[in-house]
C-alpha positions as CSV (number, residue, x, y, z in Angstrom):
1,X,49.3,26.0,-212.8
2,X,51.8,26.8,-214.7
3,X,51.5,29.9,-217.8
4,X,52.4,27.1,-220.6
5,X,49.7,25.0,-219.1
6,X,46.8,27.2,-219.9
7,X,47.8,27.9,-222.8
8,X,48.0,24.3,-223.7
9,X,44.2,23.9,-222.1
10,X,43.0,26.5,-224.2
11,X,44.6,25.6,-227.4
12,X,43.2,21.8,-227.1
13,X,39.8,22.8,-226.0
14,X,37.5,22.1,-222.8
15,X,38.8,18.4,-222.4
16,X,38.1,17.1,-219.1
17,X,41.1,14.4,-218.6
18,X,43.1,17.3,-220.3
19,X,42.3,19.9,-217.4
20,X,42.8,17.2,-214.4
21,X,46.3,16.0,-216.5
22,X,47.5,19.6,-216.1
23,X,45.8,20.8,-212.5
24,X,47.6,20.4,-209.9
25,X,47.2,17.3,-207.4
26,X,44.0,17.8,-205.5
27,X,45.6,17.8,-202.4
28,X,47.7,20.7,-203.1
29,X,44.1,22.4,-202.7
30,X,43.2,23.8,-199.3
31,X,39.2,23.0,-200.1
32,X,37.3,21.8,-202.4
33,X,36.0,25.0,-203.2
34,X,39.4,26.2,-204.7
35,X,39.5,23.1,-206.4
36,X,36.1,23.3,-208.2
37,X,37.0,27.4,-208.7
38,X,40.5,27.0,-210.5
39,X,38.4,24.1,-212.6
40,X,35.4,26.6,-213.7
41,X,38.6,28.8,-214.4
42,X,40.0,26.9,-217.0
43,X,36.4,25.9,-218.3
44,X,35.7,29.2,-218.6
45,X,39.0,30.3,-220.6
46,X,38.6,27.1,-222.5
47,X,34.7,28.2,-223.8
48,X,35.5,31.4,-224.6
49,X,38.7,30.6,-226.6
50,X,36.6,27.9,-228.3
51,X,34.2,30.8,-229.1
52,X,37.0,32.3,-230.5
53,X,37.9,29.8,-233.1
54,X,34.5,29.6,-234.3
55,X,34.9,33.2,-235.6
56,X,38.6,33.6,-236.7
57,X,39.0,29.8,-237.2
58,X,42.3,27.2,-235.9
59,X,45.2,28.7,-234.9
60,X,48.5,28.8,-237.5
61,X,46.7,28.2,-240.2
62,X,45.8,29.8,-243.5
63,X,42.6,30.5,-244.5
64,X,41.7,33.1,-247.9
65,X,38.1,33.0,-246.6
66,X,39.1,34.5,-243.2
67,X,36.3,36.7,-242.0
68,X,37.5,37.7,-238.5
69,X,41.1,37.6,-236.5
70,X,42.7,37.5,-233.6
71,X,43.4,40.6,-231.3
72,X,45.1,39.3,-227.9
73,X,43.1,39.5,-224.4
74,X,41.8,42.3,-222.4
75,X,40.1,42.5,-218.7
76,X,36.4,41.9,-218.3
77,X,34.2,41.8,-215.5
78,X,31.7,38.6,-214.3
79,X,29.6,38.0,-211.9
80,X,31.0,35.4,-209.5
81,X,29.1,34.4,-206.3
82,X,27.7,38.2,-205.2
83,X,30.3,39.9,-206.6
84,X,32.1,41.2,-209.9
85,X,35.8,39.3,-210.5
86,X,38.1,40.8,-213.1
87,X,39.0,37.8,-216.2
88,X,41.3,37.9,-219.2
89,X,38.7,37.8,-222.1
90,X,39.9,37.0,-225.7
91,X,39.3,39.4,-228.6
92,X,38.5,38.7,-232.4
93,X,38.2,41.4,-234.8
94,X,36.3,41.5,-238.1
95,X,38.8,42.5,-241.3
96,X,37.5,46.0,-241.1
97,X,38.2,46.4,-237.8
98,X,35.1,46.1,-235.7
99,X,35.4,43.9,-232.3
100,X,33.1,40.9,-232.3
101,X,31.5,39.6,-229.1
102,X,31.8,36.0,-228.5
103,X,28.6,34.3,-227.5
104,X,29.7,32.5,-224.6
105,X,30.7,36.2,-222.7
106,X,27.5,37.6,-223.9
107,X,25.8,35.0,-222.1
108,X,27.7,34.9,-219.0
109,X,27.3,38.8,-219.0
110,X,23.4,39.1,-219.0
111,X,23.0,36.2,-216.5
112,X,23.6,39.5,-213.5
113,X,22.5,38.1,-210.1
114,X,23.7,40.6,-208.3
115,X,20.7,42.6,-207.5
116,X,19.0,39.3,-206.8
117,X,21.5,38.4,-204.4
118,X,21.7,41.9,-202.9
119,X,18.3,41.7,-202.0
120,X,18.1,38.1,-200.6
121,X,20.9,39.4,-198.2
122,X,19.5,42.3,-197.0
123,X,16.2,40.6,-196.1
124,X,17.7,38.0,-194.4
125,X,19.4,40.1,-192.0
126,X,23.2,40.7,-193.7
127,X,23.6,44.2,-193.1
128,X,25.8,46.1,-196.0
129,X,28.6,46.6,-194.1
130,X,29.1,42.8,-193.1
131,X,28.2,41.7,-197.2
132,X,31.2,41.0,-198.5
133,X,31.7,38.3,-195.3
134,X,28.9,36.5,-196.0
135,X,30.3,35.9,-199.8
136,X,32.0,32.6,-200.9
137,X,35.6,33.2,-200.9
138,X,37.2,33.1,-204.1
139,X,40.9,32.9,-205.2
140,X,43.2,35.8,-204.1
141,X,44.5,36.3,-207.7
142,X,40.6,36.9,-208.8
143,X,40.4,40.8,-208.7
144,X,36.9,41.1,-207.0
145,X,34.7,44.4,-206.7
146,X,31.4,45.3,-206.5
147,X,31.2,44.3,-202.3
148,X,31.1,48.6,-201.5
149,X,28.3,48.9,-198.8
150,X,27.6,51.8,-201.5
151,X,27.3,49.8,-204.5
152,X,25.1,47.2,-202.5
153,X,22.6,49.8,-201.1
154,X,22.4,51.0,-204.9
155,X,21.5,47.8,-206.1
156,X,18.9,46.8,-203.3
157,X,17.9,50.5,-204.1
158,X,17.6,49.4,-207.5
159,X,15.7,46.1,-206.5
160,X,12.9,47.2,-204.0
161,X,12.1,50.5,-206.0
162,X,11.5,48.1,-209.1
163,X,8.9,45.9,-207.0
164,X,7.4,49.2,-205.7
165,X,6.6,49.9,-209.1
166,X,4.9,46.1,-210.0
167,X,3.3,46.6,-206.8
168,X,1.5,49.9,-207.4
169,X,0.6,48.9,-211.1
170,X,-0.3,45.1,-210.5
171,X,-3.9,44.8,-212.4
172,X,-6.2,43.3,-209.9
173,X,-9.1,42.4,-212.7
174,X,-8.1,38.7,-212.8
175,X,-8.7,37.7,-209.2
176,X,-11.5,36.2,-208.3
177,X,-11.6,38.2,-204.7
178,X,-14.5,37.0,-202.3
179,X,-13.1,38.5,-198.6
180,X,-10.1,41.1,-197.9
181,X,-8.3,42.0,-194.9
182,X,-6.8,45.2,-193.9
183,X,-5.1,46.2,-191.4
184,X,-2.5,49.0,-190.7
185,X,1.4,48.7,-189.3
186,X,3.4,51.3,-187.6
187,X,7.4,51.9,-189.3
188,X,9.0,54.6,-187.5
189,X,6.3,57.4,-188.0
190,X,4.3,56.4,-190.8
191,X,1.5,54.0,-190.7
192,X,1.2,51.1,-193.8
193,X,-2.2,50.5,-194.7
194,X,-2.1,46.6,-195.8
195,X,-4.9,44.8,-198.0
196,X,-4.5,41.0,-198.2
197,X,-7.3,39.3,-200.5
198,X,-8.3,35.9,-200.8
199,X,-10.1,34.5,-204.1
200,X,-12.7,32.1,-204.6
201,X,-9.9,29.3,-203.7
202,X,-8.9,30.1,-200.3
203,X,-5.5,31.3,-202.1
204,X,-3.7,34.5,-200.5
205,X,-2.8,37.3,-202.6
206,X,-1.0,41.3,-201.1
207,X,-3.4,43.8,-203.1
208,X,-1.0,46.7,-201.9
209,X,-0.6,49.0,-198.9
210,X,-1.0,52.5,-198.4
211,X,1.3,55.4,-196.3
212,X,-0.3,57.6,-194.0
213,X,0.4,59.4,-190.7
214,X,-2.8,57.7,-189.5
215,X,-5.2,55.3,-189.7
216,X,-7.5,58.1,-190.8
217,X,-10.5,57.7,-193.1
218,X,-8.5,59.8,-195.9
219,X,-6.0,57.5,-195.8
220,X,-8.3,54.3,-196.3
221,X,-10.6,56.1,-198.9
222,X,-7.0,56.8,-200.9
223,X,-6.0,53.2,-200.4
224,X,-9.5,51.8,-201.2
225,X,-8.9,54.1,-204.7
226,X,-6.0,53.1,-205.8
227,X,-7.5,49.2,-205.3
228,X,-10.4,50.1,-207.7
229,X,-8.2,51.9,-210.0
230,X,-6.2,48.7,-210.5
231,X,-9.7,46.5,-211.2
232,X,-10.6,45.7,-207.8
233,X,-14.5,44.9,-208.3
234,X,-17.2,46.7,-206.2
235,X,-20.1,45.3,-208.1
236,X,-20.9,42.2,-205.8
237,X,-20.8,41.8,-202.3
238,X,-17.8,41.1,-200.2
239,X,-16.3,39.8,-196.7
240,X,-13.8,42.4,-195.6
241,X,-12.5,41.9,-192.0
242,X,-10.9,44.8,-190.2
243,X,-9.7,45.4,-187.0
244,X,-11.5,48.2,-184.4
245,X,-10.6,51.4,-186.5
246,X,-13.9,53.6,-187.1
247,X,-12.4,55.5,-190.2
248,X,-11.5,52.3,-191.9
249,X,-15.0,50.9,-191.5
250,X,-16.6,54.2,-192.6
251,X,-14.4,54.1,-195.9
252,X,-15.2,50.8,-196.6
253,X,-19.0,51.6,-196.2
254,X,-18.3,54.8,-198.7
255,X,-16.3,52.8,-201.4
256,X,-18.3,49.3,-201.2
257,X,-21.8,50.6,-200.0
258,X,-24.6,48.0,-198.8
259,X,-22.3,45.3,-200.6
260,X,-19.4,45.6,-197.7
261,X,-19.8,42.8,-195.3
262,X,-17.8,44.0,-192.7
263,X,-16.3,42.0,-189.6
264,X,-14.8,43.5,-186.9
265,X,-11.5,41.2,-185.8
266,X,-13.0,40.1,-182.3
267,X,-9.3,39.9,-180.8
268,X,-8.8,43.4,-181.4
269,X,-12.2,44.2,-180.0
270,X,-11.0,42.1,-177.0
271,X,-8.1,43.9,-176.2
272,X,-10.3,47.3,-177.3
273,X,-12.5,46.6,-173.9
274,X,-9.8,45.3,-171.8
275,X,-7.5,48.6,-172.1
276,X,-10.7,50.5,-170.5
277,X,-10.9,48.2,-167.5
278,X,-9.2,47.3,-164.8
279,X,-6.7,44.6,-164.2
280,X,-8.9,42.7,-161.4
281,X,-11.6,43.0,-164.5
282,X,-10.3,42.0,-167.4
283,X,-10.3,38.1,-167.3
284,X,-14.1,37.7,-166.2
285,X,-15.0,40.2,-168.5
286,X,-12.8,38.7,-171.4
287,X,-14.9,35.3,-170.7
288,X,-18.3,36.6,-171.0
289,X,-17.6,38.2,-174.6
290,X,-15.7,34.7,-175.8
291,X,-18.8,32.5,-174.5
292,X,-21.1,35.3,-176.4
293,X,-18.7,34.8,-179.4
294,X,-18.8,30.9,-180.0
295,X,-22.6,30.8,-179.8
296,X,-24.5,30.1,-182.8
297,X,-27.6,31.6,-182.1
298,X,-25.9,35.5,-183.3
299,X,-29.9,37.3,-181.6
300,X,-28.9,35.3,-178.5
301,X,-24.9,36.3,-178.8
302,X,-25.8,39.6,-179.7
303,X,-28.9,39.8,-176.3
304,X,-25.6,38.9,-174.0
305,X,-23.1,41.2,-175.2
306,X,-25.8,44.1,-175.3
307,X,-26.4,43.3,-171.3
308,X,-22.6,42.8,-170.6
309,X,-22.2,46.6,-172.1
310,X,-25.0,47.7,-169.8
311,X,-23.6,45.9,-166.6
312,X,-20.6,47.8,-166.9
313,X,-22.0,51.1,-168.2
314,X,-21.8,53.0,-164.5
315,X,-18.4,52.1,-163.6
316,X,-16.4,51.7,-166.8
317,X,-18.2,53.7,-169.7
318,X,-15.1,53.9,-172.0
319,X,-15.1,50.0,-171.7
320,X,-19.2,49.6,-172.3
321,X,-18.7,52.5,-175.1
322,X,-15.9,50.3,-176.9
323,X,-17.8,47.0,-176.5
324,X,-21.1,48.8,-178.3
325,X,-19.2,50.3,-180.9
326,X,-19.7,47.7,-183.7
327,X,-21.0,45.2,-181.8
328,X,-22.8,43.5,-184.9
329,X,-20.3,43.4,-187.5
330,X,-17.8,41.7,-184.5
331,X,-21.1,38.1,-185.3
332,X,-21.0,38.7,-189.4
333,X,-19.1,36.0,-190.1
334,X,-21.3,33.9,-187.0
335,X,-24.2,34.6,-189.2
336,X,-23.1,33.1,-192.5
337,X,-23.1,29.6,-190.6
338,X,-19.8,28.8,-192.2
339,X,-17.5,25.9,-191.3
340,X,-15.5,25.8,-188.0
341,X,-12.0,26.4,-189.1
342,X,-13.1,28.9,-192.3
343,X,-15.0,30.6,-189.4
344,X,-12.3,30.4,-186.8
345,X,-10.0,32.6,-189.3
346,X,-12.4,34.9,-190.9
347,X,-13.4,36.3,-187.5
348,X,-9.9,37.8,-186.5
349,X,-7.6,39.1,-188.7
350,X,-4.6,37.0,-187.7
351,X,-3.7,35.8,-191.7
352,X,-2.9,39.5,-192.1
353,X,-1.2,40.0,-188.6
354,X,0.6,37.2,-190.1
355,X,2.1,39.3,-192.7
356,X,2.3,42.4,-190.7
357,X,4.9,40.4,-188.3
358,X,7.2,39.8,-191.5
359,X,7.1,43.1,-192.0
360,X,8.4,44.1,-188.7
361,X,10.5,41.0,-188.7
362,X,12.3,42.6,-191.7
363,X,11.8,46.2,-190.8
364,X,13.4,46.5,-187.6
365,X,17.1,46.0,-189.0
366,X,16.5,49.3,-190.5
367,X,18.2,51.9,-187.9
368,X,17.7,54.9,-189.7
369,X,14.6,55.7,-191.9
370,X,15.0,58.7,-194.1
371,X,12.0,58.8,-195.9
372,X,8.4,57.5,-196.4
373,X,9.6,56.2,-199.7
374,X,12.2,54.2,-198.3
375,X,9.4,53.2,-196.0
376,X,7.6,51.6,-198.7
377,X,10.1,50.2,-200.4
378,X,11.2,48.2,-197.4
379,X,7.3,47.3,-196.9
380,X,7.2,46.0,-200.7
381,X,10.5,43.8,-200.3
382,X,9.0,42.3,-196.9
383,X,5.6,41.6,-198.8
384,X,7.2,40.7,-201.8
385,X,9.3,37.7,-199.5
386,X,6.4,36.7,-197.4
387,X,4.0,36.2,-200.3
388,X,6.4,33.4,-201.5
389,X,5.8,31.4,-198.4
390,X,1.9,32.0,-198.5
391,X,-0.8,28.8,-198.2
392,X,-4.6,28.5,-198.7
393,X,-6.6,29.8,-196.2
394,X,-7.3,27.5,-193.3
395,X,-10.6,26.1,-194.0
396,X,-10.4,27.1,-197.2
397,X,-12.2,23.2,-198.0
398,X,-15.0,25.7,-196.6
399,X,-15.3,28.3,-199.3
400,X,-18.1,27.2,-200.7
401,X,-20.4,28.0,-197.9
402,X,-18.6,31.5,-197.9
403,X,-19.6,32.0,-201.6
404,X,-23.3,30.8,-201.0
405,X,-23.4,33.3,-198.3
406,X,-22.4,36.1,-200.6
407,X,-24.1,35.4,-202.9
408,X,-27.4,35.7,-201.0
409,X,-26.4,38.8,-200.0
410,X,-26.7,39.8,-203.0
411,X,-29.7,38.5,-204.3
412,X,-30.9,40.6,-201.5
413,X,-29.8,43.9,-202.2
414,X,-31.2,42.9,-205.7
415,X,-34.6,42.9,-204.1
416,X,-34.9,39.5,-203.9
417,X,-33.7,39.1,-207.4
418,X,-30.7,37.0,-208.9
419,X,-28.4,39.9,-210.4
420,X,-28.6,37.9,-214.6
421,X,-32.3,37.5,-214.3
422,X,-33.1,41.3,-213.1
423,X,-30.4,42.4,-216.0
424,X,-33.0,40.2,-218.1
C-alpha cells in the first residue's frame, strides 16, 4: 500500500469498505495471515489516530478552545503474537507542552502476554533456543524483538518465581480437606516432597511440596509446618495415604497425633517385598498379599499376611521384615467399608503418582539444573499446569461414607463423645 493510502485511511477513520478499497487485491497476499496482519495494521493506525482527534480535535481546522496538538509520530513497541514489533505511534501534546497518552495505546500496552506465552512454550516442550520458530510469522517490515533465548528465560524466570511465591503463601483455611496424599519425586539431586489434598467433594487441590536431599523425617516434619502455618487444620481426624517411607509416617504421627489415619499405598508395599525376593518368587508371593488385600474381613486379611511374613521369615528376612513393617495401616482404608471405586483409589497413591509423572514429564527437558530453587520453580510451573487438568476423585459419589468414617474416629478419640456436645 501505497504512503498516500494510509494516510488517506487514517484521515477518514477505521471504515471497513475504505481499508478493502485501498488494500491491495487479496490475491496479491501469499496467506491469509498477511492479509488479516496488514488489515489489523491499518485498524490499528486508524484507532490510534482516531484517539488522536479526540484530544487535539479534526485536522485543518481552527479551534480557540484547543486544549491539546499535534506532535508527528514516533516508534513504540506492542506485543504481537509472542513477541514485541516496533509501530509508528502518533503524538499529541497539551499547550504547555506535556505529551498525552492516547487511550487506545495505553490499552494495547498493558494487555503484555508475553510472560504468559513464555511460559506455555516452555512447558510444552519449545526449548528457548527454537522460540522464535514456533512464533506466527509476521511481516518483514514489522521490526520484531523480544525472541532472545535471554529475554525468554528472564521472563519464564519472571513467571514460575511469581507462582513460587502464590504457592508458598496460598492460605489453606478455606478447604474443606478430609484425606491427603504425599508422596516424594526425585529432580536431579534433590527430592520434592508433594502434598495433594482432596476436600469434602472429592475435588483435587496441590497443598505445596517441600525440597530435601531425602525423604527424611526432617524434611516431612518441615513440610508438614509450613502446611499448618498456611491453615491446614489438625483438629479432626484425617485419611492421609503415603507410600512405604518410615520417616514420613513417623512425621505424620508427630504433627497429626491419634487423629492421622494413615494408609500405606499397597502398590508400593508390593514392589517393597518383591525387591527382597527372588525372581522365581515374586509372582506367587505378589498373589497371596493381593487375595489378602481384597478381602473384607481386614482380622482375616490381616491373620494371612501375618502367616505369609512368617512362611518366608527363614529364607528371605528382608522380604518378611518389609511385609511386617506397617502391615495395618496397608487395610485402613479396608476398614472404613467404603465404596469400591473410592476404596480402589484411596488404597494406593496413584492420583498423586499421577501428578508426580507431570512433573517428570515436564522436568526432564531441563538439561542442566543449577540450583534447588530452579528446582522448585520448575516443580511449581509443572503443578501449576497439571492442576488445570484435575477431576474429582474417582468414586468421589462415595465421600460420604469416607466422612462418616472420620467422623467416628473422632467421636472416639473424644471418648466416645461428639466433639460440640463434650465442648458443651
Amino acid at each position: 500500500m501505497s504512503k498516500d493510502a494510509r494516510k488517506e485511511t487514517v484521515r477518514q477513520g477505521l471504515d471497513p469498505e475504505l481499508l478493502l478499497r485501498l488494500m491491495p487485491t487479496a490475491a496479491l497476499f501469499t496467506s491469509l495471515r498477511e492479509l488479516v496482519m496488514t488489515a489489523g495494521e491499518l485498524a490499528l493506525r486508524a484507532v490510534l489516530e482516531e484517539d488522536r482527534n479526540v484530544l487535539c480535535g479534526p485536522r485543518y481546522q481552527h479551534q480557540e478552545e484547543r486544549q491539546a496538538h499535534r506532535s508527528g509520530h514516533t516508534k513504540g513497541s506492542l506485543v504481537l503474537g509472542g513477541r514485541k514489533v516496533m509501530v509508528q505511534r502518533p503524538r499529541a501534546h497539551t499547550e504547555g507542552g506535556k505529551e498525552l497518552e492516547l487511550p487506545s495505546w495505553k490499552q494495547f500496552r498493558a494487555e503484555d502476554p508475553l510472560v504468559e506465552r513464555a511460559t506455555e512454550q516452555m512447558l510444552v516442550g519449545v526449548s528457548t533456543r527454537k522460540y522464535v520458530r514456533s512464533l506466527e510469522a509476521v511481516p518483514q517490515e514489522l521490526d520484531s524483538h523480544s525472541t532472545s533465548r535471554s529475554a525468554v528465560s528472564r521472563r519464564f524466570v519472571q513467571a514460575t518465581e511469581a507462582q513460587l511465591a502464590e504457592w508458598f503463601g496460598r492460605d489453606l483455611k478455606e478447604l474443606d480437606l478430609v484425606a491427603m496424599m504425599i508422596d516424594g519425586i526425585h529432580v536431579d539431586e534433590h527430592v520434592i516432597l508433594v502434598a495433594l489434598g482432596i476436600d469434602s467433594t472429592g475435588a483435587k487441590h496441590v497443598l505445596g511440596f517441600w525440597e530435601g536431599a531425602t525423604e527424611s523425617a526432617t524434611a516431612c516434619k518441615a513440610m508438614l509446618a509450613d502446611l499448618c502455618s498456611r491453615g491446614l487444620r489438625t483438629d479432626r481426624t484425617m485419611l492421609l495415604v503415603i507410600d512405604g517411607s518410615p520417616a514420613l509416617a513417623a512425621a505424620i504421627r508427630a504433627v497429626f497425633g491419634k487423629r492421622a489415619l494413615i494408609q500405606r499405598c499397597q502398590a508400593h508395599k508390593l514392589r517393597n517385598v518383591a525387591d527382597h525376593l527372588p525372581e522365581r518368587k515374586r509372582a506367587s508371593v505378589k498373589k497371596a498379599m493381593q487375595d489378602a488385600y481384597r478381602m473384607t474381613d481386614v482380622t482375616k486379611a490381616t491373620r494371612v499376611l501375618t502367616n505369609l511374613a512368617r512362611s518366608l521369615q527363614r529364607a528371605h528376612p528382608g522380604a518378611a521384615a518389609s511385609l511386617r513393617e506397617g502391615l495395618d495401616e496397608t487395610l485402613t482404608v479396608r476398614a472404613m467399608r467404603l465404596g469400591t471405586n473410592l476404596e480402589r483409589t484411596l488404597v494406593t497413591t496413584n492420583p498423586i503418582e499421577n501428578l508426580n509423572g507431570i512433573i517428570r514429564h515436564v522436568t526432564k527437558r531441563v538439561r542442566r539444573w543449577q540450583s534447588g530453587e530452579m528446582v522448585l520453580r520448575w516443580v511449581g510451573a509443572s503443578l501449576n499446569e497439571a492442576s488445570k487438568g484435575f477431576r474429582r476423585l474417582k468414586g468421589h459419589s462415595d465421600m460420604k461414607l469416607l466422612l462418616r468414617a472420620l467422623k467416628a474416629h473422632d467421636v472416639l478419640f473424644n471418648g466416645g463423645l461428639d466433639k460440640s456436645r463434650k465442648a458443651a
